[in-house]
Backbone as CSV, one residue per row, in Angstrom:
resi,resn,N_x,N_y,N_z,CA_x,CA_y,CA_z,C_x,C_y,C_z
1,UNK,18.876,-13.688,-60.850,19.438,-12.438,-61.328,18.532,-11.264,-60.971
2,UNK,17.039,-11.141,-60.991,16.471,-10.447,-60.884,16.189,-9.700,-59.424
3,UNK,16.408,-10.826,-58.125,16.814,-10.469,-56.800,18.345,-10.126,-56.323
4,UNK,19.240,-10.262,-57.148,20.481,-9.803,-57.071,20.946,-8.391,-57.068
5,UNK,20.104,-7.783,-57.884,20.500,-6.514,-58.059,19.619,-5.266,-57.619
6,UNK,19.680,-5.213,-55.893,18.456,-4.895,-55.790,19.243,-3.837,-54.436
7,UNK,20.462,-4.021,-54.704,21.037,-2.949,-53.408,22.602,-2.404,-54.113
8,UNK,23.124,-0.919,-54.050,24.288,-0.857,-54.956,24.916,0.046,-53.605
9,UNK,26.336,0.275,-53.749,27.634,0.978,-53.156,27.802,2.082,-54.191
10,UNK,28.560,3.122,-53.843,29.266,3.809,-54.484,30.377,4.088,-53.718
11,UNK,31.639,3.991,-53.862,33.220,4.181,-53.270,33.999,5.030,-54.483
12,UNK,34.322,6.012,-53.639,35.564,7.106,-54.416,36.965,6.967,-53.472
13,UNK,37.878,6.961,-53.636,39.239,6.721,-53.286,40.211,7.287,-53.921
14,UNK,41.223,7.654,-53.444,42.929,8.495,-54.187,43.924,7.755,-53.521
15,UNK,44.443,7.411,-54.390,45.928,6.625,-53.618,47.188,6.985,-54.616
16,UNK,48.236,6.415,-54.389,49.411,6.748,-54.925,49.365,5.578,-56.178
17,UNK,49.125,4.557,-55.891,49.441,3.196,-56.265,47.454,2.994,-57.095
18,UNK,47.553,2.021,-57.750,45.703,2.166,-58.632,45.441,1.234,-58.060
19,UNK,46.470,0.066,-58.297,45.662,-1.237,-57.423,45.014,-0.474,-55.606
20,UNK,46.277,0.274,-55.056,45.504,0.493,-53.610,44.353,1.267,-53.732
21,UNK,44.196,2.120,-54.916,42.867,2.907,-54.911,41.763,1.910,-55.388
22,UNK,41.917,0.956,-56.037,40.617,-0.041,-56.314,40.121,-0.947,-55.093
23,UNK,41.154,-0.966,-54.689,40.603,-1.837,-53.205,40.046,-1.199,-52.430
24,UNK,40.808,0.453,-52.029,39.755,1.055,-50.844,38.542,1.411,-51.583
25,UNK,38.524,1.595,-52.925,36.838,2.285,-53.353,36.522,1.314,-53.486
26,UNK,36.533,-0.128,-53.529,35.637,-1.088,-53.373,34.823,-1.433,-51.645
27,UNK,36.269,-1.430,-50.907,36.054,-1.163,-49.230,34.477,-0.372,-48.819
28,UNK,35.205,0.814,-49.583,34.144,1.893,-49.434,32.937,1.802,-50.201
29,UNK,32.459,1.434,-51.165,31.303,0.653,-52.435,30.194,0.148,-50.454
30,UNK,31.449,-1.343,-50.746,30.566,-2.228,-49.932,30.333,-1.744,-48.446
31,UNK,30.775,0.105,-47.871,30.029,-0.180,-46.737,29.055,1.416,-46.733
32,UNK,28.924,1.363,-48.333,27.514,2.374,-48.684,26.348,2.067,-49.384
33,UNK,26.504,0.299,-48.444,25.570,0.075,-49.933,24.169,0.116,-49.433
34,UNK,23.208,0.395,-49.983,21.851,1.083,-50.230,21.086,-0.016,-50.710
35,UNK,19.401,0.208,-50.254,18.633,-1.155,-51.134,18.328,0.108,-52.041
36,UNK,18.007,-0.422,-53.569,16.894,0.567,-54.552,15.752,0.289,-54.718
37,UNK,14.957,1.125,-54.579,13.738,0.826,-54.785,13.261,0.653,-56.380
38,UNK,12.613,-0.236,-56.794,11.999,-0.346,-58.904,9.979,-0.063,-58.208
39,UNK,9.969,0.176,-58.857,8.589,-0.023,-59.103,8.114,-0.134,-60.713
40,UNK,6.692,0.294,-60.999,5.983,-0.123,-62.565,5.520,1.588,-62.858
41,UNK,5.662,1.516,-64.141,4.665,2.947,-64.718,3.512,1.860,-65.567
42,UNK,2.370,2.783,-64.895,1.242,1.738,-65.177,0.482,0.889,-64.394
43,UNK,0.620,-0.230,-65.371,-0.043,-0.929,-64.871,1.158,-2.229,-63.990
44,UNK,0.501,-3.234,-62.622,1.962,-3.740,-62.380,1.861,-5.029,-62.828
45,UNK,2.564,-4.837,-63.860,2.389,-6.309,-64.772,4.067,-6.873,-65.120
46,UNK,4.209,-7.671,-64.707,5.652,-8.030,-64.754,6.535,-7.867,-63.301
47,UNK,7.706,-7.808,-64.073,8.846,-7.697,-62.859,8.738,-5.782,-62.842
48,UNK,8.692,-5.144,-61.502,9.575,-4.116,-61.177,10.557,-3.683,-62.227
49,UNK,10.363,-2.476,-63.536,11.383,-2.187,-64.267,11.559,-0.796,-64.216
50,UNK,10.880,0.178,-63.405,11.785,1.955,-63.627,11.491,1.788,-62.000
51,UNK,11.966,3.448,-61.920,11.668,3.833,-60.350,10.630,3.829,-60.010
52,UNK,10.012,4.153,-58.673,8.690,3.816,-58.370,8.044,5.407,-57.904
53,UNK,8.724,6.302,-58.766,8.214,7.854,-58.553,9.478,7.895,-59.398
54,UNK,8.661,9.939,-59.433,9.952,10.652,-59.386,10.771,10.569,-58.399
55,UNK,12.020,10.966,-58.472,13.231,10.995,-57.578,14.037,11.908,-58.258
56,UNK,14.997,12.231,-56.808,15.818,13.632,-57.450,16.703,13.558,-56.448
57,UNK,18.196,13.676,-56.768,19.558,13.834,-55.897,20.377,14.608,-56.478
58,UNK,20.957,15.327,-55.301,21.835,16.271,-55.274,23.345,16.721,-55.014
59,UNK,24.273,17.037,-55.597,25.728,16.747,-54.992,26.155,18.112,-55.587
60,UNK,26.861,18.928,-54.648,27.665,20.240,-55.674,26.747,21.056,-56.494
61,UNK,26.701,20.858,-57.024,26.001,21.813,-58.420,24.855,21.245,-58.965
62,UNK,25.411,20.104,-59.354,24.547,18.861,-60.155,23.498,18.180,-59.153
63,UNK,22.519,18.454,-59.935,21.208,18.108,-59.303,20.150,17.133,-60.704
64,UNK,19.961,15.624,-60.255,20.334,14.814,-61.387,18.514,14.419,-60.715
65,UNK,17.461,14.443,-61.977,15.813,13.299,-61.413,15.930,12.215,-62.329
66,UNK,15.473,11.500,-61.362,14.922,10.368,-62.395,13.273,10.675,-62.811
67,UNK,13.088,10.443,-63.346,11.580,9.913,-64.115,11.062,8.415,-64.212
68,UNK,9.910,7.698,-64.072,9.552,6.490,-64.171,8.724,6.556,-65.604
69,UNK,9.416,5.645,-66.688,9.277,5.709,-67.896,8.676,4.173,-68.446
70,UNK,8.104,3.555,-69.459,7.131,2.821,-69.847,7.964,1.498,-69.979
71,UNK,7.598,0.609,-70.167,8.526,-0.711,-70.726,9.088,-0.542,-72.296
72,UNK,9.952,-0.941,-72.383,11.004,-0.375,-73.571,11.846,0.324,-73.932
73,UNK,11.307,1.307,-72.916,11.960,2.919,-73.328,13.714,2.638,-73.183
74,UNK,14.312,1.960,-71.906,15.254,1.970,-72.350,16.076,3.127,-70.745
75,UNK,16.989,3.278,-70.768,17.431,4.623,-69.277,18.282,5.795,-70.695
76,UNK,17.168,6.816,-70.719,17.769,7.903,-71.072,18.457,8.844,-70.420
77,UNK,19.570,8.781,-70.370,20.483,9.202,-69.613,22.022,9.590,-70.449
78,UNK,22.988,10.394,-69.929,24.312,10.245,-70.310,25.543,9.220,-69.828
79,UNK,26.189,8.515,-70.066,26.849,7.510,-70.255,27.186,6.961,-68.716
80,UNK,27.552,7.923,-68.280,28.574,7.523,-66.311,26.797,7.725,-65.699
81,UNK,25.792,8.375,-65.788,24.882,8.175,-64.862,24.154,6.106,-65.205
82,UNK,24.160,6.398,-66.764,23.494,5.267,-67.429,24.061,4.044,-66.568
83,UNK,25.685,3.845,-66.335,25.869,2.756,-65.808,25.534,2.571,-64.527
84,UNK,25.556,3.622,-63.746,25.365,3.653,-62.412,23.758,2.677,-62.172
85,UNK,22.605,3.200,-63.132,21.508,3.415,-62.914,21.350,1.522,-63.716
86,UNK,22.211,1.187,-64.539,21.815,-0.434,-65.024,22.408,-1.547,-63.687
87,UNK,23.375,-0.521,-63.373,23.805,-1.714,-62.059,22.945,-1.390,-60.854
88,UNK,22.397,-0.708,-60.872,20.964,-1.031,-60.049,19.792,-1.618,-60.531
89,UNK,19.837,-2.092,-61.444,18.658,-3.088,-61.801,17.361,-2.335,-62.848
90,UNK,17.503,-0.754,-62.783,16.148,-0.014,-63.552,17.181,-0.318,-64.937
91,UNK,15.745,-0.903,-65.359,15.801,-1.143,-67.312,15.288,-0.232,-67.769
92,UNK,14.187,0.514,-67.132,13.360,1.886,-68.574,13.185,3.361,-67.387
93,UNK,13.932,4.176,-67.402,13.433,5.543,-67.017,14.478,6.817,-67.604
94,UNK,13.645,7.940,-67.258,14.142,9.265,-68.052,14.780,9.712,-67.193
95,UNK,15.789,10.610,-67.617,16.358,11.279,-66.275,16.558,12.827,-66.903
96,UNK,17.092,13.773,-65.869,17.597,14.632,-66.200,18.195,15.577,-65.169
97,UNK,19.172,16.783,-65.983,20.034,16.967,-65.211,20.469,18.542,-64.655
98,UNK,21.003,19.159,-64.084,21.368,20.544,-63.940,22.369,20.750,-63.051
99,UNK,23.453,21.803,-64.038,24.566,22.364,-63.201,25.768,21.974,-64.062
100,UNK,26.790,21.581,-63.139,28.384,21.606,-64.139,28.532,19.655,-63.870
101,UNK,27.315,19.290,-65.133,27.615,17.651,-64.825,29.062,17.555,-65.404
102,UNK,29.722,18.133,-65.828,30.911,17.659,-66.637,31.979,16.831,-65.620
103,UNK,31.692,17.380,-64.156,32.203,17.362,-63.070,31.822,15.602,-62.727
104,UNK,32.527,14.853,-63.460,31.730,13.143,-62.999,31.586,12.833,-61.997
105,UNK,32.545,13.448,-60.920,32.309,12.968,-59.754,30.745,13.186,-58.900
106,UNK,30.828,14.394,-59.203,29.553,14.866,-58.149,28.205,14.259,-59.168
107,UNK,28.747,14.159,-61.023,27.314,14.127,-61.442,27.024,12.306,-60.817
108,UNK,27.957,11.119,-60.911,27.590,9.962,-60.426,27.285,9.742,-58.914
109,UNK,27.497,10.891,-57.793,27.266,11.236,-56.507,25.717,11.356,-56.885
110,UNK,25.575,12.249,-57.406,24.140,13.086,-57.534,23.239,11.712,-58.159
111,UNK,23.566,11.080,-59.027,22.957,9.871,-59.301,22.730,8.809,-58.507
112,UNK,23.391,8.136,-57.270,23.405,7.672,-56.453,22.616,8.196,-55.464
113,UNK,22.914,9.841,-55.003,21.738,10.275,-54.369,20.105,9.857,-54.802
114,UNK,20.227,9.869,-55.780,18.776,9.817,-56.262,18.012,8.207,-56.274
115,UNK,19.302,7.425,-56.821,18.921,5.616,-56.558,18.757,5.673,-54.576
116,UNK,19.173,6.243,-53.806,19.165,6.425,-52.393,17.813,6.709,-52.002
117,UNK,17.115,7.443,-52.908,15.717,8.197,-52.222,15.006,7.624,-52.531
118,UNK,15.175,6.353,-53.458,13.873,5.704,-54.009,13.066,5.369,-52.759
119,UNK,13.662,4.702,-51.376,13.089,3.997,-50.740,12.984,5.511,-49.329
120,UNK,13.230,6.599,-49.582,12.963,7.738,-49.245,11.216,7.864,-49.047
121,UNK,10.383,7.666,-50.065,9.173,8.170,-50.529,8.369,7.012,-49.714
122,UNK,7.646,7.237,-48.929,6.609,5.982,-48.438,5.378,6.044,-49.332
123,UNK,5.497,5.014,-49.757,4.002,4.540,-50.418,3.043,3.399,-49.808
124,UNK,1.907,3.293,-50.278,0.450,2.028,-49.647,1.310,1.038,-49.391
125,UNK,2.192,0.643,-50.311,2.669,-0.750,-50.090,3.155,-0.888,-49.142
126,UNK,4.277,0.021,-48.533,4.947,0.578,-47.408,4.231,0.370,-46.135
127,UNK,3.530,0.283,-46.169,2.401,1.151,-45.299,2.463,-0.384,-43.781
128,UNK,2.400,-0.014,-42.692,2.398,-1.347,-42.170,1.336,-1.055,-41.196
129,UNK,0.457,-2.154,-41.413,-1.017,-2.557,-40.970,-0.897,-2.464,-39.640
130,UNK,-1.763,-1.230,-38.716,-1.858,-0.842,-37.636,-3.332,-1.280,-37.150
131,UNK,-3.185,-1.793,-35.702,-4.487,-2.285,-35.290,-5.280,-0.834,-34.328
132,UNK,-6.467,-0.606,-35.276,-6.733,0.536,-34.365,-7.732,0.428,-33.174
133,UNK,-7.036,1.359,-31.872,-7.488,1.229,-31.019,-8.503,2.492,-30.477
134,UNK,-9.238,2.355,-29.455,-10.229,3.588,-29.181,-9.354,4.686,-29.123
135,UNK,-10.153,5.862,-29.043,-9.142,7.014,-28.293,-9.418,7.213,-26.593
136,UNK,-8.343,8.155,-26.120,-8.984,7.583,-24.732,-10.330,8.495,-24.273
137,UNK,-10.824,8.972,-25.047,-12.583,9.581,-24.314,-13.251,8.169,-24.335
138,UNK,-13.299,7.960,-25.678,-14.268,6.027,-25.404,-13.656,5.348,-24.599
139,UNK,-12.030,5.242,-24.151,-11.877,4.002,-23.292,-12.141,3.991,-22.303
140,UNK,-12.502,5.732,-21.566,-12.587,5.978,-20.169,-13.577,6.722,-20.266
141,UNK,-14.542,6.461,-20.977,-16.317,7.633,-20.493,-16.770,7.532,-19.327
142,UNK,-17.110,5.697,-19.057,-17.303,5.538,-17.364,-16.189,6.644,-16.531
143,UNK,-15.304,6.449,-16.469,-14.490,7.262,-15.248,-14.957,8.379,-15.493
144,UNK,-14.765,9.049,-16.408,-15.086,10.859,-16.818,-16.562,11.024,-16.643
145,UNK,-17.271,10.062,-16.904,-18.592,10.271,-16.301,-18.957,10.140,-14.641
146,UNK,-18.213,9.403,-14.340,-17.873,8.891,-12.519,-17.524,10.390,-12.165
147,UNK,-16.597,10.772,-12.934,-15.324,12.303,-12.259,-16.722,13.450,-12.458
148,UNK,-17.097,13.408,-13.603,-18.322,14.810,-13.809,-19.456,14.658,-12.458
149,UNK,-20.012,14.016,-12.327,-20.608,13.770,-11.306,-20.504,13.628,-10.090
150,UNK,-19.729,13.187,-9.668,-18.314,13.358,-7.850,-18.295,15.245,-8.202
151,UNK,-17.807,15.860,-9.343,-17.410,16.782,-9.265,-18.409,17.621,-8.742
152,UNK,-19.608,17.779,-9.851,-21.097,17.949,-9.795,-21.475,18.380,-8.226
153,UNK,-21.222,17.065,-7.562,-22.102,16.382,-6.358,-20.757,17.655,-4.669
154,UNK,-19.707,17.590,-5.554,-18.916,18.431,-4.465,-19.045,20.349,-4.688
155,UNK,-19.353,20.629,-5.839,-19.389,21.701,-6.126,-20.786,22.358,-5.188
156,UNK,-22.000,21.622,-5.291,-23.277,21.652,-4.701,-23.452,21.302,-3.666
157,UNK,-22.413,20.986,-2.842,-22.423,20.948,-1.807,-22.541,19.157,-0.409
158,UNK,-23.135,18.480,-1.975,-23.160,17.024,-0.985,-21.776,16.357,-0.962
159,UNK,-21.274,15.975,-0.215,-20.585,15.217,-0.058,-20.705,13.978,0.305
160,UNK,-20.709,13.035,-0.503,-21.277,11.791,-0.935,-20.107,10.609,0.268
């Protein structure tokens, strides 16, 4: 269960008929679907339970952050973001909001934006182990020292 819920869709659809609108916003769910990023506030002890930063998404008006909040706390949130944010797997963070959320559409857009950016933010963990190499003055001093000296030796007149 805990690797299951670790990528979500969001699908909006209008049809004439409800059954045809549940099928295309499902259609549409499964070909927006997103990994989320969890991380720990604190210390990382346990499973992955809030976001792994702040985060912040935007749709219309409504401009919705998350916060990464303690174990317990719980997703303080209003009801249509709350579900969005449990079917992605975060158990404890704060959120908050600005503009005309009344508007559900854009405010659960704007929430989705924000589960979207988790994996937006590069962090250490992220980070992928690069083997470092000289720059090229150390790889080629011999030559540039070869070239200064040919140069040297033509400027002054010998021609070697």
């Amino acid at each position: 269960q805990y690797q299951r819920r670790v990528h979500g869709g969001l699908g909006v659809k209008c049809s004439k008929e409800v059954a045809t609108a549940i099928r295309g916003a499902i259609i549409l769910a499964k070909l927006s679907v997103v990994p989320v990023r969890r991380g720990y506030w604190g210390a990382n002890s346990g499973k992955p339970h809030t976001v792994p930063c702040k985060v912040s998404g935007k749709c219309g008006s409504v401009m919705f952050r998350m916060i990464p909040a303690p174990h317990g706390t719980g997703i303080v949130a209003a009801n249509a973001p709350k579900k969005v944010i449990q079917f992605a797997g975060i158990k404890d963070c704060y959120t908050t909001s600005r503009g005309s959320t009344k508007t559900l559409g854009n405010f659960v857009k704007a929430t989705f934006a924000a589960l979207k950016s988790t994996y937006a933010y590069l962090t250490p963990d992220l980070w992928v182990e690069q083997k470092l190499t000289k720059s090229p003055y150390q790889e080629f001093t011999d030559f540039l020292k070869d070239s200064v000296v040919t140069r040297k030796k033509i400027e002054s007149g010998d021609r070697a």
